[in-house]
N, C-alpha and C positions, 0 to 999 in steps of 0.2 A: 499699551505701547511704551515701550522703556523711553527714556530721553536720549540713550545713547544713539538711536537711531538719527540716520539722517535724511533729507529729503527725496530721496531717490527711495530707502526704504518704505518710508512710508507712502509715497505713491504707488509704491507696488501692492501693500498690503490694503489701501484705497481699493484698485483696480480688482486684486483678488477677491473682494466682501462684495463688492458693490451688485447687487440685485439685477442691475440693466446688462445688457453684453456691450462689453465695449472691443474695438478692437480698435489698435492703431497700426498704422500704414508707415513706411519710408514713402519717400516723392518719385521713387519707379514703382509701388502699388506694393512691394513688398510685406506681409502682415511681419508687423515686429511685436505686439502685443494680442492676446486671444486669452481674455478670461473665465472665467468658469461659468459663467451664463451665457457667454458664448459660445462655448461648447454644447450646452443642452440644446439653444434657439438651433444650432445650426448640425447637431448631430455628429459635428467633427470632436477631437481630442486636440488641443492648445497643441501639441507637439508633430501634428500632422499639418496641421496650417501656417507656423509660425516657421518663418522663410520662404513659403508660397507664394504666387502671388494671390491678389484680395478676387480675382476673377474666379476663383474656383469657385467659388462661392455665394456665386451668381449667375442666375439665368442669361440668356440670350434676350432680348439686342444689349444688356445691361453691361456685359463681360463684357462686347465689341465697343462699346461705346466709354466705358468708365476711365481710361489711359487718356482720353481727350479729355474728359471734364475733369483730371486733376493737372492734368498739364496746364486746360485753360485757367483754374484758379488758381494755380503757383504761377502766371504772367501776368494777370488781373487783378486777383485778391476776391473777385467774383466767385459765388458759391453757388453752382449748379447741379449739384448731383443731387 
């Protein structure tokens, strides 16, 4: 990792290595991150997912239900999904 890098780079090159799939979301469910184990776990390509929302990517009652449970932890701070 050079030094010139700066904190946003190196969270992304974090997020690209990293073994687990991560994905992260905006607060309307939007995927803004899909890294490369997340693409294996879930069979999508980072560039078909990212701008989706996180529902495609989940079964039923889970899709119909998941819009609640991040609306109710951005009012709460409560983690329920």
């Amino acid at each position: 990792m050079s030094t010139s890098e700066g904190p946003q780079e190196r969270l992304e090159a974090i997020i690209e290595a990293a073994v687990f799939a991560i994905i992260s979301i905006r607060t309307d469910g939007t995927v803004e991150d899909f890294n490369p184990s997340a693409e294996k776990m879930f069979g999508h390509l980072a560039d078909e997912v990212i701008g989706q929302h996180l529902g495609m990517l989940m079964p039923e009652p889970f899709r119909s239900a998941h819009d609640g449970f991040v609306e109710n932890y951005l009012n709460t701070g409560e983690r329920k999904i």
